[in-house]
C-alpha positions in Angstrom: 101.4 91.5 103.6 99.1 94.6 102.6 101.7 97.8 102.6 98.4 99.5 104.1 96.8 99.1 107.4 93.5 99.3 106.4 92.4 98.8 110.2 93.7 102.2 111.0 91.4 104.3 108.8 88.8 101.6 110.4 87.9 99.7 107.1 88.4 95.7 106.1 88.7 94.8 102.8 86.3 92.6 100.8 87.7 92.7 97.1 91.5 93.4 96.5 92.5 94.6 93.1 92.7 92.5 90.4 91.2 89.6 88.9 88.0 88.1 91.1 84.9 86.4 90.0 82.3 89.2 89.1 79.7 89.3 91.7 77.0 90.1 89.5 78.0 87.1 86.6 80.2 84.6 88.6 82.9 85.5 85.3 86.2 86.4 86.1 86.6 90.3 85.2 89.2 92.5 86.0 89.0 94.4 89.6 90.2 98.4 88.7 89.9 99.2 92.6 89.6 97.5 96.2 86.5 97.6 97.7 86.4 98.4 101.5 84.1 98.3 104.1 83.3 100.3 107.0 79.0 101.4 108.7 77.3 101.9 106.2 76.7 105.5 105.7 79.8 106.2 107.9 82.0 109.2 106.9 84.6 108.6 104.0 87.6 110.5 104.2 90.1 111.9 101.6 93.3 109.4 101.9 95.3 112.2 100.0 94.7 116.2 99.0 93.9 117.4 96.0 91.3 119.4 93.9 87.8 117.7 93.2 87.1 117.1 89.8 83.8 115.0 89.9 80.8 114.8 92.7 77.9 113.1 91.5 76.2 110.3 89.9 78.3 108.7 87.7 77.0 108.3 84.2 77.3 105.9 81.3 80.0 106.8 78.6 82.3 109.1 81.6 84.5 106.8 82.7 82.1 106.4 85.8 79.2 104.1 84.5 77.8 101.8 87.3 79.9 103.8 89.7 76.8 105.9 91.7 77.5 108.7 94.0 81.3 109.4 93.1 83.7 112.2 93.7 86.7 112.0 91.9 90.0 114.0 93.5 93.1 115.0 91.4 96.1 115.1 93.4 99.3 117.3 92.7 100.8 114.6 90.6 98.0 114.3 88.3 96.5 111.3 89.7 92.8 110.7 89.8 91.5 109.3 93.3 87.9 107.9 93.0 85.6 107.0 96.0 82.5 105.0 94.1 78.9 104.2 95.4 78.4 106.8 98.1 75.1 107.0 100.1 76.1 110.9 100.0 78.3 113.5 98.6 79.4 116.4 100.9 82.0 118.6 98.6 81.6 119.5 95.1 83.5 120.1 91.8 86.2 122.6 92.3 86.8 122.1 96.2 90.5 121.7 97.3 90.4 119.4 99.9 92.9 118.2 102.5 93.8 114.3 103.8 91.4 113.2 106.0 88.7 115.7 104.6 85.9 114.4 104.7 84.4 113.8 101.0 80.6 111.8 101.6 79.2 108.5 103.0 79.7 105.1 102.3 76.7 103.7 100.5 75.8 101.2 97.8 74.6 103.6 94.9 75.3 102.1 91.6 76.1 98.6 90.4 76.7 97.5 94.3 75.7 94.2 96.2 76.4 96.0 99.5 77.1 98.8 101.1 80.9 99.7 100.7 83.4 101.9 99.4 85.4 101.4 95.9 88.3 103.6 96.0 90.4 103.5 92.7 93.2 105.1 91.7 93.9 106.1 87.9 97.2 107.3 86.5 96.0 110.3 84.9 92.8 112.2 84.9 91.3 112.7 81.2 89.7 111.8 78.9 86.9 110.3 80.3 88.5 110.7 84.0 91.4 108.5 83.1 88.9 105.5 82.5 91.2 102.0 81.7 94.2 103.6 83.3 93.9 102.5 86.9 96.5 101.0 89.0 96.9 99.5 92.0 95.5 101.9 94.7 97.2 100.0 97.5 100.8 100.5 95.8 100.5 103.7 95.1 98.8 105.1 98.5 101.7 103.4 99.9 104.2 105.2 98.2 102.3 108.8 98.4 102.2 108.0 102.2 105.9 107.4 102.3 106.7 110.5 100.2 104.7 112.6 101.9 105.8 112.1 105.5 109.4 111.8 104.3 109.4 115.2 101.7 106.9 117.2 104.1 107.1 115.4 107.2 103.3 114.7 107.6 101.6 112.0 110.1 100.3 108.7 108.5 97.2 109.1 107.0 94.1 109.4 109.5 91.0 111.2 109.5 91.2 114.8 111.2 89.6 114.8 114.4 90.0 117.3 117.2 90.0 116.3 121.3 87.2 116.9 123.5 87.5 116.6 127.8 84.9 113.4 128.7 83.0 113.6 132.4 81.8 110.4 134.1 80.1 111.4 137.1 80.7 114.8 136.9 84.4 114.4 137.1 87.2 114.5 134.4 88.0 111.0 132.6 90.4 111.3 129.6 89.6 112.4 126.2 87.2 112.0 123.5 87.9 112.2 119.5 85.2 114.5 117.8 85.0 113.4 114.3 82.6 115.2 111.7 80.2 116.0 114.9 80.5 112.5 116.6 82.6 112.1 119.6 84.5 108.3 119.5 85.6 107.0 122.9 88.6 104.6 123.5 86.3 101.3 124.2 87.9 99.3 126.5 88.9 102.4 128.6 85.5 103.8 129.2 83.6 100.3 129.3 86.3 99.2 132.1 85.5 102.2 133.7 82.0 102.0 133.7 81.3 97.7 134.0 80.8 97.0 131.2 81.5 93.8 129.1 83.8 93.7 126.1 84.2 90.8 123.5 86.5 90.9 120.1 85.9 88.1 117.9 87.9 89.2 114.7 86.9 92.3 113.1 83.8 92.2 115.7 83.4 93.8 118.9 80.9 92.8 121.2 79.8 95.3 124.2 77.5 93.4 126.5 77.0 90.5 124.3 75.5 93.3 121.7 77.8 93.6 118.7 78.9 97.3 117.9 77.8 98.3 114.0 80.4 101.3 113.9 84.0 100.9 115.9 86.9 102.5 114.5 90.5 102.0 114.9 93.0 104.6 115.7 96.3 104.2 116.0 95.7 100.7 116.9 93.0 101.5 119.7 89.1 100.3 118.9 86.9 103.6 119.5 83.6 104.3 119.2 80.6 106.8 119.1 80.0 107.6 122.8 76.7 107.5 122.1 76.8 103.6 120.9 77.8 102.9 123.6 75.8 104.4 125.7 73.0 102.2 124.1 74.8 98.8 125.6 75.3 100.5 128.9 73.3 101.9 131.9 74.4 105.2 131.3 73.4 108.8 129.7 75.5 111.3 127.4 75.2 114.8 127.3 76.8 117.3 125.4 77.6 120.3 127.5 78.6 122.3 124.6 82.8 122.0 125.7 83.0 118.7 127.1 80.9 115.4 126.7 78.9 114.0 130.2 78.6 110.7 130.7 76.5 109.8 133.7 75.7 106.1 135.5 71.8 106.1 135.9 72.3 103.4 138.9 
């Protein structure tokens, strides 16, 4: 069993490290990450902290050839974590960063098939950004998470988000998560509350028979945009400025 709950940080995984079948030749090649996918162009966040070392296209001859958008992050054990083939890059060389910071947007920049994220970790962090020294990114996350919680007492790794009131009808209903200026709403909660229809098949959830691009796990819940959901439902959103309004139009 993975000693990571991808699910949580709302991702599913496509490629684990290791050996696979190269998607561009069909020959077997050597993994140096695990690929994981999410929206595309949803936020990415920092899994650990650390100082950012690389934010940009990565070049031939770096140790980020075919790589794309990348920002590398070196952690306070001198370990290089790389997030490969963003859409978009939002910090920049020099940045100290926090967990669940967040650090661009998944894309498919580079030598990508799809949109998705290829976070790889690498043992140390020069020359060439510790290119040929990676290691398996699930093994050590897992052990980072443990230390940190245990040494510093931290939560499990989740993206920061902050709580905002929600309205339906004018009157208070619970609690919305604002994450990088998008509010996520608990989704069978809020679609019981307002009829609607919900469907999980898998890793899909359907609202209404219409199957929702961008939910998110948290702490085991499914959440998503309010505004998503909003487009399955009868219903308008409105941002009062301390509080998201939800309103029934019949």
């Amino acid at each position: 069993m993975d000693k990571i709950d991808w699910n949580n940080y709302g991702f599913r995984v496509t490629s684990p490290y290791g050996w696979r079948n190269d998607p561009f030749t069909g020959s077997k090649s050597w993994h140096t990450g695990i690929d994981l996918v999410k929206s595309h162009q949803a936020p990415i966040y920092a899994f650990t902290a650390g100082v950012v070392v690389h934010a940009k296209m990565g070049q031939p001859g770096t140790g980020f050839g075919g790589f794309g958008n990348v920002v590398a992050v070196k952690d306070a054990s001198g370990h290089l974590h790389c997030y490969a083939h963003l859409d978009s890059i939002t910090v920049k060389v020099g940045d100290k960063i926090s967990q669940g910071q967040e650090i661009g947007r998944q894309g498919t920049t580079g030598r990508s098939t799809g949109s998705h994220l290829h976070y790889e970790v690498r043992s140390v962090s020069s020359p060439s950004f510790g290119f040929g020294k990676d290691i398996n990114p699930v093994d050590y996350l897992a052990t980072c998470t443990t230390h940190a919680q245990q040494e510093e007492n931290k939560e499990p790794l989740t993206p920061k988000y902050k709580k905002v009131p929600v309205l339906v009808n004018g009157k208070a209903h619970g609690e919305g998560l604002l994450l990088s200026g998008i509010t996520y709403i608990p989704l069978r909660e809020y679609c019981n509350r307002l009829g609607g229809s919900i469907s999980i098949q898998g890793k899909e959830v359907y609202v209404n028979h219409k199957k929702v691009s961008d939910p998110l796990m948290i702490n085991g819940s499914t959440y998503v945009p309010v505004r998503t959901l909003a487009k399955y439902m009868d219903v308008t959103v409105n941002w009062t400025g301390k509080e998201v309004a939800i309103t029934t139009k019949t």
